[in-house]
N, CA and C atoms as a LAMMPS dump frame, in Angstrom:
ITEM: TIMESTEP
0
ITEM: NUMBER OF ATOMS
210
ITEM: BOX BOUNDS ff ff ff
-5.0000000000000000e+02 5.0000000000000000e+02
-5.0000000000000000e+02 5.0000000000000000e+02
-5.0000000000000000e+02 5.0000000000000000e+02
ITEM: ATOMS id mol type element x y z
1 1 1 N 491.726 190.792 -338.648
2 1 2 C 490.406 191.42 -338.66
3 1 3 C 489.405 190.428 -339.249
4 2 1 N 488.36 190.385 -338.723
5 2 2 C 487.124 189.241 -339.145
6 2 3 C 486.243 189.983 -339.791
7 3 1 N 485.51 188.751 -341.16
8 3 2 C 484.901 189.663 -342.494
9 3 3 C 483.238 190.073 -341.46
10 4 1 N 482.577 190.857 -341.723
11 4 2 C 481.091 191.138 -341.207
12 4 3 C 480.482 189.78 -341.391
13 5 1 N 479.916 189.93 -340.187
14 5 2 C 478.69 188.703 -339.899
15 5 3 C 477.288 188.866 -340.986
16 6 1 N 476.458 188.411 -341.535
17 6 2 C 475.619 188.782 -342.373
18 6 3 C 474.497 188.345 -341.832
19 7 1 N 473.73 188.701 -340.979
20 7 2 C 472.199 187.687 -340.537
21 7 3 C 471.599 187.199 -341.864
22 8 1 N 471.001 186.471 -340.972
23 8 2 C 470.303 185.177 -342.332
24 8 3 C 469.105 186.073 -342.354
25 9 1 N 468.58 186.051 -344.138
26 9 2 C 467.038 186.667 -344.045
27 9 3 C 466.527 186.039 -343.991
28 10 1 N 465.352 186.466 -343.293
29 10 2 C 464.397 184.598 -343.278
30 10 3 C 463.444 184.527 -343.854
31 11 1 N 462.486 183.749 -344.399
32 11 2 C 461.727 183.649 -345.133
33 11 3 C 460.157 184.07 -344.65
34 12 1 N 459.886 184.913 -345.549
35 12 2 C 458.841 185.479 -345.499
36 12 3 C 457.499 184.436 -346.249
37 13 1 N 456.268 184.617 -345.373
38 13 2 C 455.177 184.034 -345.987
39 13 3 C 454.559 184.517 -347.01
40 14 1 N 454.218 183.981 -348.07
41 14 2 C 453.774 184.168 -349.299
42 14 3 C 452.227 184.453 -349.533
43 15 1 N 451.671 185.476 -349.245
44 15 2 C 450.733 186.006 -349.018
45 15 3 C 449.577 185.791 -350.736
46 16 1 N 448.517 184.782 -350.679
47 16 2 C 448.073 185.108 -351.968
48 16 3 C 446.138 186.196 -351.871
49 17 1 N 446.677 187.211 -352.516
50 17 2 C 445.362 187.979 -352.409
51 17 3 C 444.152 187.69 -354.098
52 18 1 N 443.138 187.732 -354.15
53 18 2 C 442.216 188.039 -355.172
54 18 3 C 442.134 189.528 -355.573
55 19 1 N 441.689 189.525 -356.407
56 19 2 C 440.801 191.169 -357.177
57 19 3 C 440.108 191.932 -356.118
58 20 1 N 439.403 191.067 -355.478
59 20 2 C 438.504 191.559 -354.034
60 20 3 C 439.053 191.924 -353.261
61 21 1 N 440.672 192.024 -352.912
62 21 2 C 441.3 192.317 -351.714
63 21 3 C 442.137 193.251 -352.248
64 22 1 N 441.964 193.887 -353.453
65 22 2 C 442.932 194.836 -353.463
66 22 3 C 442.434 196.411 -353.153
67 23 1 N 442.751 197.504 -352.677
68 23 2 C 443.984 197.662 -352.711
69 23 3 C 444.627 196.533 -351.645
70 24 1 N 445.938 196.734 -352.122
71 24 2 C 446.285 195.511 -350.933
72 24 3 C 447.366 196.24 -349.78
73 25 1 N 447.132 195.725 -348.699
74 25 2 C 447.956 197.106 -347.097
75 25 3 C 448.334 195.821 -346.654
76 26 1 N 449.981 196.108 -345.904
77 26 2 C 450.25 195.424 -344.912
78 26 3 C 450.94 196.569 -343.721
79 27 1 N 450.524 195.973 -342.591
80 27 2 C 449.943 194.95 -342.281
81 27 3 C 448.796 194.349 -342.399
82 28 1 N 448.278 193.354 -342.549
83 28 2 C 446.857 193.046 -342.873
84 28 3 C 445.968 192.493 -341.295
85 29 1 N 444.695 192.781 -341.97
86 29 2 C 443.936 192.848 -340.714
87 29 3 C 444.17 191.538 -339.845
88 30 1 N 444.037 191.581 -338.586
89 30 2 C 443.99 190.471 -337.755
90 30 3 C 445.73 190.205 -337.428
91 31 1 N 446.262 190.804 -337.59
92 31 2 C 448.238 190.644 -337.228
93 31 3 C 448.185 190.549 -335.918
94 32 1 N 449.306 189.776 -335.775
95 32 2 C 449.307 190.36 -333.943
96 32 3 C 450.166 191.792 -333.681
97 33 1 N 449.801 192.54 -332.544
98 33 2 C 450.412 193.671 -331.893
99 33 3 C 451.613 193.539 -332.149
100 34 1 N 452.253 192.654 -331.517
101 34 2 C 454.366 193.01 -331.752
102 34 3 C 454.895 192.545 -333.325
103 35 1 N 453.782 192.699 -333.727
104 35 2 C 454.208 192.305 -335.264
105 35 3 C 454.21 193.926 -336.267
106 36 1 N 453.459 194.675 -335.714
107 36 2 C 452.348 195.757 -336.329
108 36 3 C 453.607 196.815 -336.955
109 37 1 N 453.684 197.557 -337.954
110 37 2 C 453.835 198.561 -338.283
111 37 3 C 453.11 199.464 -339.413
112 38 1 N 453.583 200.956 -339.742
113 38 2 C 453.055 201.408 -340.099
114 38 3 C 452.328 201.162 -341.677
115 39 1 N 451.131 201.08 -342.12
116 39 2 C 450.515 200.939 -343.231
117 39 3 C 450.944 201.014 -343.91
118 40 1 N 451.149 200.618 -345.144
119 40 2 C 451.86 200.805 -346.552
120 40 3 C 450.952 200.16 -347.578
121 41 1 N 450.517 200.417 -348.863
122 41 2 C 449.663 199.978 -349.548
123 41 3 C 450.833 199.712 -350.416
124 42 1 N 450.267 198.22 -351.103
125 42 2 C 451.628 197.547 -351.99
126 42 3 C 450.789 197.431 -353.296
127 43 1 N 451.421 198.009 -354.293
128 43 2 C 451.458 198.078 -355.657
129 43 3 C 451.461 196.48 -356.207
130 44 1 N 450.31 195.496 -356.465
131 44 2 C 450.845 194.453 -357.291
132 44 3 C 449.992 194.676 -358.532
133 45 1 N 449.448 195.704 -358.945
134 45 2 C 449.048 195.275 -360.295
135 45 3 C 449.828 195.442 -361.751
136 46 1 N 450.976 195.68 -361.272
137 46 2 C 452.024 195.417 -362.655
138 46 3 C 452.724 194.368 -363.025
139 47 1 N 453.209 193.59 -361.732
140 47 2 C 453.86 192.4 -361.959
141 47 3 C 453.125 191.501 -360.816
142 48 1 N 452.173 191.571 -360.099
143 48 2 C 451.256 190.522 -359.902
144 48 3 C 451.952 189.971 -358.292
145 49 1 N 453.254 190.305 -357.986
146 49 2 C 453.626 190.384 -356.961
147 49 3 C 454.608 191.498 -356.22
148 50 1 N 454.614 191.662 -355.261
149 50 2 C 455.467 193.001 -354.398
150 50 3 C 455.645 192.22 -353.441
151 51 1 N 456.692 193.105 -352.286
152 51 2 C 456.801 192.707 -350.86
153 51 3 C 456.172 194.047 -350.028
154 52 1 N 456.481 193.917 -349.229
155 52 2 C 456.514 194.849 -348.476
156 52 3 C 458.072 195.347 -347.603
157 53 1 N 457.755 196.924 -347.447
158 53 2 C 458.765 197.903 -347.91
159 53 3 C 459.557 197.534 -346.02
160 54 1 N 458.641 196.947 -345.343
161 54 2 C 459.09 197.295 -343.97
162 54 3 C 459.168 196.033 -343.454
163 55 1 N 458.293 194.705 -343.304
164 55 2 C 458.612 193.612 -342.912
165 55 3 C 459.007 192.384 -343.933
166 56 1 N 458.806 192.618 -345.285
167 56 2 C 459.254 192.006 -346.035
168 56 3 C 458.127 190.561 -346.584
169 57 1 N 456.59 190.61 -346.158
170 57 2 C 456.018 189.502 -346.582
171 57 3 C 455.405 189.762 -347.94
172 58 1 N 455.176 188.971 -348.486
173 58 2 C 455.545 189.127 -350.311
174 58 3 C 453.922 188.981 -350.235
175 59 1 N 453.762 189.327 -351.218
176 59 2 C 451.624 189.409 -351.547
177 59 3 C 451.921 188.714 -353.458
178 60 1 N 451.567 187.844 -353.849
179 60 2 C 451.056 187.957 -354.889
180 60 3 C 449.273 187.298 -355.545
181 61 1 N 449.112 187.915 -356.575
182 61 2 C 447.413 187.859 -356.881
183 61 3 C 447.858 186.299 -357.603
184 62 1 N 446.622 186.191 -356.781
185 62 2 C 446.05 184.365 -357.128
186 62 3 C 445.877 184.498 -358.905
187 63 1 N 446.464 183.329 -359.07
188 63 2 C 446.431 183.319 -360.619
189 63 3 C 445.167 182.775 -361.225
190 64 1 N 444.686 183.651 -362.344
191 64 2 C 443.732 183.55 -363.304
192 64 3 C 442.805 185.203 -362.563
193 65 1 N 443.336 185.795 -361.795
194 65 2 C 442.772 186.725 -360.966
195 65 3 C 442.829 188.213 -362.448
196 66 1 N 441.52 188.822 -362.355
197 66 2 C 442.246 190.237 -363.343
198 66 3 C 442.206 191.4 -362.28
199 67 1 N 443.343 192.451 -362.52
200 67 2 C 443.303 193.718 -361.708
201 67 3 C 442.614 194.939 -363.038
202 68 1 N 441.551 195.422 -362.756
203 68 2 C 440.793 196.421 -362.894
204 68 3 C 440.342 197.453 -362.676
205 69 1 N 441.31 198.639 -362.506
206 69 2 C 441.022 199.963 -362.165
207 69 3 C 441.897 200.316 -360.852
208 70 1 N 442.43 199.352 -360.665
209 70 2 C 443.571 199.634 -359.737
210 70 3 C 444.714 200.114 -359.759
């Protein structure tokens, strides 16, 4: 019997947002169509970075950036 195959994860682009762009949603504007799914607003103002829950591209806030009321 042969062990499970494991696909490779692949690397996701490292998305850097400002104070001005939060809340922060992916997909983000301008994606292409066969890329698209449903909206999700990503939580980075606790640890300054998240991914996302469905395609996996990581967002973190540009450093020296403050989150304020978010």
């Amino acid at each position: 019997m042969s062990a499970a195959i494991e696909p490779k994860k692949a690397d996701h682009e490292l998305i850097m947002v400002g104070a001005d762009d939060l809340p922060v949603h992916c997909p983000r504007p301008g994606g292409t169509l066969w890329n698209m799914h449903p909206r999700v607003y990503i939580d980075i103002s606790k640890t300054g970075e998240a991914a996302c829950p469905y395609c996996g591209a990581r967002y973190r806030l540009k450093e020296g950036e403050k989150v304020n009321g978010h």
